[in-house]
C-alpha positions as CSV (number, residue, x, y, z in Angstrom):
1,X,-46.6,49.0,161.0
2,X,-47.6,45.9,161.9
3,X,-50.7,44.3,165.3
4,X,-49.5,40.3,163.9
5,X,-47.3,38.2,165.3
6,X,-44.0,36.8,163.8
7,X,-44.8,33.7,162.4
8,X,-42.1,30.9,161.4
9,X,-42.5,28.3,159.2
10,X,-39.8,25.3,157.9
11,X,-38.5,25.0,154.3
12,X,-36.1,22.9,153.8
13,X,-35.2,22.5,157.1
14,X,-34.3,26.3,157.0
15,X,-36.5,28.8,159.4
16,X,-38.7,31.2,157.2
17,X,-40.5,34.6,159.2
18,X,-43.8,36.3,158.2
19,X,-45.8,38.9,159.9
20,X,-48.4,40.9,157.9
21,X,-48.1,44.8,157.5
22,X,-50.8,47.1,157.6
23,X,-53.0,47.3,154.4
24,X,-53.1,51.8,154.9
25,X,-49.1,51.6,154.4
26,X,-49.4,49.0,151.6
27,X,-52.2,51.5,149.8
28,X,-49.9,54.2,150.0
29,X,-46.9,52.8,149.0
30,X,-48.5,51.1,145.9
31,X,-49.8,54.4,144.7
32,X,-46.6,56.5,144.5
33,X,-45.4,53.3,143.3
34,X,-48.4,53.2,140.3
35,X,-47.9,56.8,139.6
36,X,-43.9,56.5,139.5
37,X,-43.5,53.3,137.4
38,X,-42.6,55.3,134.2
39,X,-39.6,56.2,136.1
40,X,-38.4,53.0,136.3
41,X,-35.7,50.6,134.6
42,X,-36.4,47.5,132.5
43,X,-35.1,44.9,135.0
44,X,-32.3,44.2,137.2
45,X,-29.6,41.1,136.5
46,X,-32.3,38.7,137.4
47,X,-35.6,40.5,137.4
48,X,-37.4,40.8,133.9
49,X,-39.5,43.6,135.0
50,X,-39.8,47.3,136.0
51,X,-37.9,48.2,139.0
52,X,-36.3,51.0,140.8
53,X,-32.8,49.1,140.9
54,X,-30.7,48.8,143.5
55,X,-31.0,53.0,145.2
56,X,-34.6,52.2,146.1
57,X,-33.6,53.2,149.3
58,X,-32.4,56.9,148.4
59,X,-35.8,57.1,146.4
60,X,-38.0,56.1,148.8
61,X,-38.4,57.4,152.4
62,X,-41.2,54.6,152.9
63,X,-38.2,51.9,152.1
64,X,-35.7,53.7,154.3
65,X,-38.6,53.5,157.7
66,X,-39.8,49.6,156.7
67,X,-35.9,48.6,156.7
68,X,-35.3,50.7,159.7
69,X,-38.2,49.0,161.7
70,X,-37.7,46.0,160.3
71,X,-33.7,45.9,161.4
72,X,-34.9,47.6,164.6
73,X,-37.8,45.2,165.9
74,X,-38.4,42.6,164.0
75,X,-34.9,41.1,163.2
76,X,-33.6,41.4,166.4
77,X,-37.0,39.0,167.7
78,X,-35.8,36.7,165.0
79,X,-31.8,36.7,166.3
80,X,-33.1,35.7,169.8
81,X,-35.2,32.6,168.9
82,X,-32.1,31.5,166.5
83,X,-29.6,32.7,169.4
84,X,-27.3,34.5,167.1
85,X,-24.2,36.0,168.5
86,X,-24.9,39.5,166.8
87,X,-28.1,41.2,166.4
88,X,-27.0,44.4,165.6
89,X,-28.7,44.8,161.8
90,X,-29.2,47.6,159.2
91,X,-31.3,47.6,155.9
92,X,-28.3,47.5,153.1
93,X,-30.2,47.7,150.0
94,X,-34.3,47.8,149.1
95,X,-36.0,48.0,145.8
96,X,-39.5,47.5,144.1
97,X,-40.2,45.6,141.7
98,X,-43.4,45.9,139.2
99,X,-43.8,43.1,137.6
100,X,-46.8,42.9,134.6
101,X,-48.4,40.1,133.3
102,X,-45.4,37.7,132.5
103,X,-42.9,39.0,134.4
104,X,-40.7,36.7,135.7
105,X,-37.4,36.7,138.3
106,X,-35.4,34.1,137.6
107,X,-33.9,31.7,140.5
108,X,-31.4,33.4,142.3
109,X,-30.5,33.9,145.8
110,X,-28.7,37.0,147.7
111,X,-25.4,35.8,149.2
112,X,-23.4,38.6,149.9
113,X,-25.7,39.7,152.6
114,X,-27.1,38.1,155.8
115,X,-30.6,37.9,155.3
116,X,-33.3,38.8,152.8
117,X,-36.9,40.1,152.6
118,X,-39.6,40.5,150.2
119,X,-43.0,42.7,150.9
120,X,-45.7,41.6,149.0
121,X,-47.2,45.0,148.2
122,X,-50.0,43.4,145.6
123,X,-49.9,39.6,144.8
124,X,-49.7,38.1,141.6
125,X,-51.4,34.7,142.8
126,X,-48.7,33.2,144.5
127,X,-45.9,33.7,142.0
128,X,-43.3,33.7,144.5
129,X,-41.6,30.5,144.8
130,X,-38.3,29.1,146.9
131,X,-36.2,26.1,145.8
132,X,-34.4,23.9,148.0
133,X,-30.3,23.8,147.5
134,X,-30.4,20.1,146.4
135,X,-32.4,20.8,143.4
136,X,-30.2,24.0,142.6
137,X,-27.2,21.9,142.6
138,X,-28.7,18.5,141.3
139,X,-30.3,19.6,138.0
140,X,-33.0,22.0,138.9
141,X,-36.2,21.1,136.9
142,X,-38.5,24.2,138.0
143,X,-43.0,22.9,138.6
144,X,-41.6,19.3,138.6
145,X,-40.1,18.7,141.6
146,X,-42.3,18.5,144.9
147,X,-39.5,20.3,146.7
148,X,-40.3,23.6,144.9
149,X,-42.6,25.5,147.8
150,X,-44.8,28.5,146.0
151,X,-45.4,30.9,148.7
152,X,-49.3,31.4,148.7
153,X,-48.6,35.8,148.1
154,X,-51.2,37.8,150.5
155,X,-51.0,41.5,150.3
156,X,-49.1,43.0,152.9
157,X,-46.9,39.9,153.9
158,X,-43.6,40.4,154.3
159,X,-41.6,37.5,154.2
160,X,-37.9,36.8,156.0
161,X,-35.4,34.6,155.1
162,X,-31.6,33.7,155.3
163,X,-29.6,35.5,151.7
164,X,-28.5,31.8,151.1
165,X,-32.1,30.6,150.3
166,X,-32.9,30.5,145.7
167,X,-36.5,31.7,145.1
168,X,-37.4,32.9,141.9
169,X,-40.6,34.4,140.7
170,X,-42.6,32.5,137.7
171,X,-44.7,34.0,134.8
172,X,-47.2,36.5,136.7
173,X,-50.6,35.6,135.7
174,X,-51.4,40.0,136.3
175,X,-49.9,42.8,138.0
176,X,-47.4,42.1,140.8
177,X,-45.6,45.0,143.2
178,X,-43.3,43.8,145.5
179,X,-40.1,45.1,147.6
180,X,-36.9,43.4,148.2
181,X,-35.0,44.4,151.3
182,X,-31.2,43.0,151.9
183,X,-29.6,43.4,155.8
184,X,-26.2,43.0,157.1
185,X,-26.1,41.9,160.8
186,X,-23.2,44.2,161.7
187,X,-20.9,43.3,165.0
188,X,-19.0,47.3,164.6
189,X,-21.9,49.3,163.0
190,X,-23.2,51.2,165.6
191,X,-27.0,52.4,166.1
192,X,-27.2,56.4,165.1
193,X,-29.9,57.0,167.6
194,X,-27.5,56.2,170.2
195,X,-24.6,58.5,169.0
């Protein structure tokens, strides 16, 4: 799916992982997800905008193979560099999310899981947007505080990071698609292919 390396950046002290998926698998996916968007629901808890909700994963076959590779090779590259004791991780939960022109997600963060993803499937100039934990719990004032970092969105970037981290996505300025992926770094689940 991917010929880029894993690339990791700091925010707020905390390690962030990018690598860039192929633009043929970000075509197709954004087509069936064009042609299906009539199907979805108006917004999840957080999300003003059309998504497929929480079973993207049963919808999807494409969401099912990305969190399988991504739980399969690129996690585990990730739990070597931070020397985790377990490395053993499966895609919990994926969804899309098609935002339209002022669609927003408001800051949240995902913290019953172990770490997060988002695939920028078709960027809505740089909407994306994480927030360090001292402005969350010292009176967040979103655009005026320098520690706010707005991801610069490319298509096909898929973006890792711990469930603790609050992003939020702000007014998009046109269409936005992107997927959200949740894993659970599991010491007892065991890999099917080995069964």
């Amino acid at each position: 799916m991917t010929d880029t390396p894993i690339e990791v950046s700091q925010l707020f002290a905390t390690p962030i992982y990018t690598c860039h998926l192929d633009d043929g698998f970000c075509n197709a996916l954004i087509e069936k997800v064009i042609n299906d968007k009539d199907k979805f629901i108006r917004g999840l808890v957080n999300v003003n905008a059309l998504t497929t909700g929480w079973d993207g994963l049963r919808k999807y076959q494409e969401l099912r193979d990305i969190g399988y590779w991504i739980s399969k090779s690129i996690l585990p590259e990730i739990g070597k560099l931070q020397k985790w004791k377990y490395n053993n991780w499966r895609c919990s939960t994926a969804w899309i999310n098609f935002y339209e022109k002022g669609d927003t997600a408001r800051l949240h963060n995902h913290k019953f899981e172990d770490y997060s993803g988002i695939l920028i499937l078709e960027p809505g100039n740089g909407n994306l947007m994480f927030v360090s934990p001292d402005e969350v719990f010292n009176n967040y004032r979103p655009f005026y505080n320098p520690e706010s970092k707005k991801v610069n969105e490319k298509k096909g970037t898929l973006i890792l990071f711990p469930d603790y981290m609050f992003h939020q996505v702000t007014d998009c300025e046109k269409q936005r698609i992107s997927v959200a992926f949740n894993f659970i770094n599991d010491a007892h689940s065991i890999d099917e292919n080995k069964k």
